[in-house]
C-alpha positions as CSV (number, residue, x, y, z in Angstrom):
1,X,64.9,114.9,130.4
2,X,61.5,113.3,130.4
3,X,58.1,114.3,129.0
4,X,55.0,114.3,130.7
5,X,51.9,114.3,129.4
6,X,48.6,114.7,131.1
7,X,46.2,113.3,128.9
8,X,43.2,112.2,131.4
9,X,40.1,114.7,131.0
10,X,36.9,114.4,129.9
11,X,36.9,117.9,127.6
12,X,33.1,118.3,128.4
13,X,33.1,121.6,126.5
14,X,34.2,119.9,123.3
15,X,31.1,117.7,122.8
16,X,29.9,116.3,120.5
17,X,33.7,116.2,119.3
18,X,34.7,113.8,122.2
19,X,31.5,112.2,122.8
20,X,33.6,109.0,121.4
21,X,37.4,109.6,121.6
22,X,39.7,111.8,123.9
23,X,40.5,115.7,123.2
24,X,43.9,114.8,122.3
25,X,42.8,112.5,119.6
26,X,41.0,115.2,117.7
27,X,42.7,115.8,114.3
28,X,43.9,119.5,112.9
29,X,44.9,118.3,109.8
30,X,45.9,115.1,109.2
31,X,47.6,114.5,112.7
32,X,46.1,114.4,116.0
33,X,46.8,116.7,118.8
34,X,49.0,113.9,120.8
35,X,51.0,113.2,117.7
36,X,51.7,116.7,117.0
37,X,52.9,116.6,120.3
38,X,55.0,113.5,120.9
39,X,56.4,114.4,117.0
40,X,57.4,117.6,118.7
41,X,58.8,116.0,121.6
42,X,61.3,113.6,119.7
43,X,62.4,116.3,117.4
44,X,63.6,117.9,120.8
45,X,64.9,115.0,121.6
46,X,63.0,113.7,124.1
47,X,62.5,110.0,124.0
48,X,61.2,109.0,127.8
49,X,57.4,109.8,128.1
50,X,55.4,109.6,131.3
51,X,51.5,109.5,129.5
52,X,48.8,110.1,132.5
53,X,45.3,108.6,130.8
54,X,41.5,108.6,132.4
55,X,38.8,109.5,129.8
56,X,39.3,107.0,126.9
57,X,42.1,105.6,128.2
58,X,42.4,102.5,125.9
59,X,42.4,104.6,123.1
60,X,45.4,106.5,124.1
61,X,47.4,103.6,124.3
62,X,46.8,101.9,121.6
63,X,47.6,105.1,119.5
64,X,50.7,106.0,121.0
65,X,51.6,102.3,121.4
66,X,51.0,101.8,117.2
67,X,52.2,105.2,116.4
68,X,55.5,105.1,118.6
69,X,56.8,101.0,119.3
70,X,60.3,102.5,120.1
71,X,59.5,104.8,122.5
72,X,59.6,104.9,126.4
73,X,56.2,105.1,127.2
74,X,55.3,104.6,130.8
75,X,51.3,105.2,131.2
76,X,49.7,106.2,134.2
77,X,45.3,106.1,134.8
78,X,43.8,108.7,136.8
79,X,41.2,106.5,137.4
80,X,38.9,108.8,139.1
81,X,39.3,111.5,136.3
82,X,36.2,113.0,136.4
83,X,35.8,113.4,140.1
84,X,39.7,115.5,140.1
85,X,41.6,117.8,137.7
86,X,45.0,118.2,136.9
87,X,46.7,118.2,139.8
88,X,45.7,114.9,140.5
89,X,47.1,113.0,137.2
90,X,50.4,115.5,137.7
91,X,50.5,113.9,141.5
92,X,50.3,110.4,139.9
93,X,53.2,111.0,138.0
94,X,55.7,110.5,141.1
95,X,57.5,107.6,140.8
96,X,59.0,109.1,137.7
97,X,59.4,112.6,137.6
98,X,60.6,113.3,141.6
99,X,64.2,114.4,141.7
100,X,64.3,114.4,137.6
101,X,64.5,117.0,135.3
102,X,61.0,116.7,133.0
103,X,59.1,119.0,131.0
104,X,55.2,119.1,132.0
105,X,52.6,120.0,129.3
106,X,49.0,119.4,128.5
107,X,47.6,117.3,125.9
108,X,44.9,120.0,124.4
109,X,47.2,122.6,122.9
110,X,48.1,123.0,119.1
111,X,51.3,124.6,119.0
112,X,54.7,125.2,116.7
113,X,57.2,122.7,118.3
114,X,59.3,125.9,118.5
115,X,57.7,126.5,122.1
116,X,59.9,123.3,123.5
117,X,62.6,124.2,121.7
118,X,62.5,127.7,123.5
119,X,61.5,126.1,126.9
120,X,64.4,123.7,126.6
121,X,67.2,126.2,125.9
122,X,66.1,127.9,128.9
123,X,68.3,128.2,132.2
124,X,67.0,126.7,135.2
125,X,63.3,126.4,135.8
126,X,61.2,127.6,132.5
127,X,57.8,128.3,131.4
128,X,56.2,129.4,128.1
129,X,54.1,132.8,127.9
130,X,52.1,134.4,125.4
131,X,51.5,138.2,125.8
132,X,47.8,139.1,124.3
133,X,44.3,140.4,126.2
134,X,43.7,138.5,128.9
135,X,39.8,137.7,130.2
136,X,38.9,136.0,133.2
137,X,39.4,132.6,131.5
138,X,43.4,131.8,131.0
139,X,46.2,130.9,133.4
140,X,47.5,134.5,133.9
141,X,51.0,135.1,135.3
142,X,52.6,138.1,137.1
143,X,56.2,138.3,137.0
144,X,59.3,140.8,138.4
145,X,61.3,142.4,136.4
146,X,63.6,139.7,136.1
147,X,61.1,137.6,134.4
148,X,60.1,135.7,138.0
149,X,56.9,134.3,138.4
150,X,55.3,136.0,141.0
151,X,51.7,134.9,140.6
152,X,50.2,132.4,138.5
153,X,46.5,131.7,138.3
154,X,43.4,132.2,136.9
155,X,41.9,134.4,139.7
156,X,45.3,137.0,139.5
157,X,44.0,140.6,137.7
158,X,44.6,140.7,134.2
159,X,45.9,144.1,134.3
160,X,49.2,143.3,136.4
161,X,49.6,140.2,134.4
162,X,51.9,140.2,131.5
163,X,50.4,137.5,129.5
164,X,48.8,133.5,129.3
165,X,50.8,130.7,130.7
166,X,51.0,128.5,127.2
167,X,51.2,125.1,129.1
168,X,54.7,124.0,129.2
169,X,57.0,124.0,132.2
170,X,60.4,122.8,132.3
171,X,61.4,121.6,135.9
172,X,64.8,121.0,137.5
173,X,65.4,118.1,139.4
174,X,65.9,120.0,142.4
175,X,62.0,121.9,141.3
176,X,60.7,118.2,140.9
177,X,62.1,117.7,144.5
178,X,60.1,120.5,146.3
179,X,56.9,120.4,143.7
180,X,56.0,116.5,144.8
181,X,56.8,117.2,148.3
182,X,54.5,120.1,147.9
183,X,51.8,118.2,146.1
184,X,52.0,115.1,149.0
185,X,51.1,118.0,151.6
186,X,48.1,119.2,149.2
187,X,46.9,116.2,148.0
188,X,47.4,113.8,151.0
189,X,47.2,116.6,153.5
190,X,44.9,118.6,152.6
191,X,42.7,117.0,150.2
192,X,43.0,119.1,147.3
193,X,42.2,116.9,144.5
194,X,40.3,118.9,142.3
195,X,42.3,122.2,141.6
196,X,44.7,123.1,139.0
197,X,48.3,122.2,139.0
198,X,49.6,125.6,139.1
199,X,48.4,126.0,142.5
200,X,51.1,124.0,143.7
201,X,53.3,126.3,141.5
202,X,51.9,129.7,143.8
203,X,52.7,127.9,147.2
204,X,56.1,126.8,145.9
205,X,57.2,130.8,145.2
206,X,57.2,132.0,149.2
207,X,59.8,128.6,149.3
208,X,62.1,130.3,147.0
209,X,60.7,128.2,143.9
210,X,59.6,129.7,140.9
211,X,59.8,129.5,136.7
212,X,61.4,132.4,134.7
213,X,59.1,132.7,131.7
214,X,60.4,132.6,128.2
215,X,58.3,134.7,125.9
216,X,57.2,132.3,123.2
217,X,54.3,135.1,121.3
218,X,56.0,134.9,118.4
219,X,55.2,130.7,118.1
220,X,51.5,130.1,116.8
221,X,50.0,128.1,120.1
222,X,46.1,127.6,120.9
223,X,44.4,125.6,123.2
224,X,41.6,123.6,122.6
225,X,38.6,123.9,125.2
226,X,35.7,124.1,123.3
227,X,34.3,123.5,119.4
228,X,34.4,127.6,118.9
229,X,38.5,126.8,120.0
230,X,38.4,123.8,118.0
231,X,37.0,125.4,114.7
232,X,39.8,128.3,115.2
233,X,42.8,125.9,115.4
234,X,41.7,124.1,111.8
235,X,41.5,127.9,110.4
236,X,44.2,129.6,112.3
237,X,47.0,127.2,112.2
238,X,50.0,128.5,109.6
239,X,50.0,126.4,106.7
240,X,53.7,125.1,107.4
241,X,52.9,123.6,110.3
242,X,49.5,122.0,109.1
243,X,51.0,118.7,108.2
């Protein structure tokens, strides 16, 4: 199993907070968002990272680099980061995830490192959701009654949706497989550069590819898009997982 993060953007809506560093440098507590995250990682057991950087990239690497000497680290730059979103720096990420099992995850979420451990002890193809009101704003996902995804998107109505996609996906190898040769047809093909990742995830379902979503509402997990967001982590995060 190996980790992916995607750790390239600018986080616009976070300014002044990353007028100087990237989002996942910002502390909540005394630990930044990527260490929370890589900490998490390795207490799953993950020791194999794949680390896509743009926005402050030298910064990233040096942290992780100081913070982790042990680890696997093999970083990627998205180095027109500004000019593509996600599905760009998940696309980059080829030559080590295709055909492998990995876990995918942003680099802007707080979270209880209980959410991988869920993900993980999933069968097959996983993916954390949180059931709360949904707005026009998160990643919704509509699912059968088996727990399939069925839609997954911002755009899909809130009312059919059963809750947030959290931001971690666990991917067979055989998933990996079909998702990059999926990706190569949107990205090379068809020029879509600057669209979310889960895109890829919505053409993939008609090909008999999807997630079954592991209900992780009862883990504390927040992402961090703007300052208002930002100011809610530091005051909503449970005090045993502040350190």
């Amino acid at each position: 199993m190996i980790g992916v993060i995607l750790a390239a953007g600018m986080a616009k809506r976070l300014r002044p907070l990353t007028n100087d560093r990237p989002k996942c440098l910002l502390k909540v507590g005394p630990r930044t968002l990527l260490e929370r995250t890589v900490d998490s990682l390795i207490q799953a057991g993950i020791t194999e990272l794949v680390v896509v950087t743009g926005y402050c990239a030298p910064m990233v690497r040096e942290f992780l680099t100081s913070h982790y000497p042990t680890l696997t680290i093999h970083f990627l730059d998205n180095p027109d980061y500004a000019h593509n979103n996600n599905i760009f720096s998940l696309w980059l990420t080829r030559p080590f995830t295709e055909g492998r099992e990995f876990l995918l995850m942003d680099s802007d979420i707080l979270f209880d490192p209980q959410v991988i451990a869920a993900v993980l002890s999933a069968e097959g193809n996983a993916l954390a959701l949180n059931r709360h009101e949904l707005g026009e704003e998160e990643i919704k996902v509509i699912q059968d009654a088996e727990g399939h995804v069925l839609e997954i998107s911002k755009t899909c109505s809130p009312s059919e949706a059963v809750g947030e996609s959290v931001g971690f996906e666990k991917m067979t190898a055989s998933y990996s497989t079909a998702l990059f040769q999926e990706l190569e047809q949107m990205i090379e093909g068809e020029g879509l550069i600057d669209v979310f990742y889960e895109r890829a995830f919505e053409r993939l379902i008609p090909q008999g590819h999807t997630f079954r979503t592991v209900d992780t509402t009862e883990y504390f997990s927040i992402e961090l898009d703007t300052v208002e967001d930002f100011e809610n982590a530091k005051r909503l995060i449970p005090a045993e997982l502040y350190n």
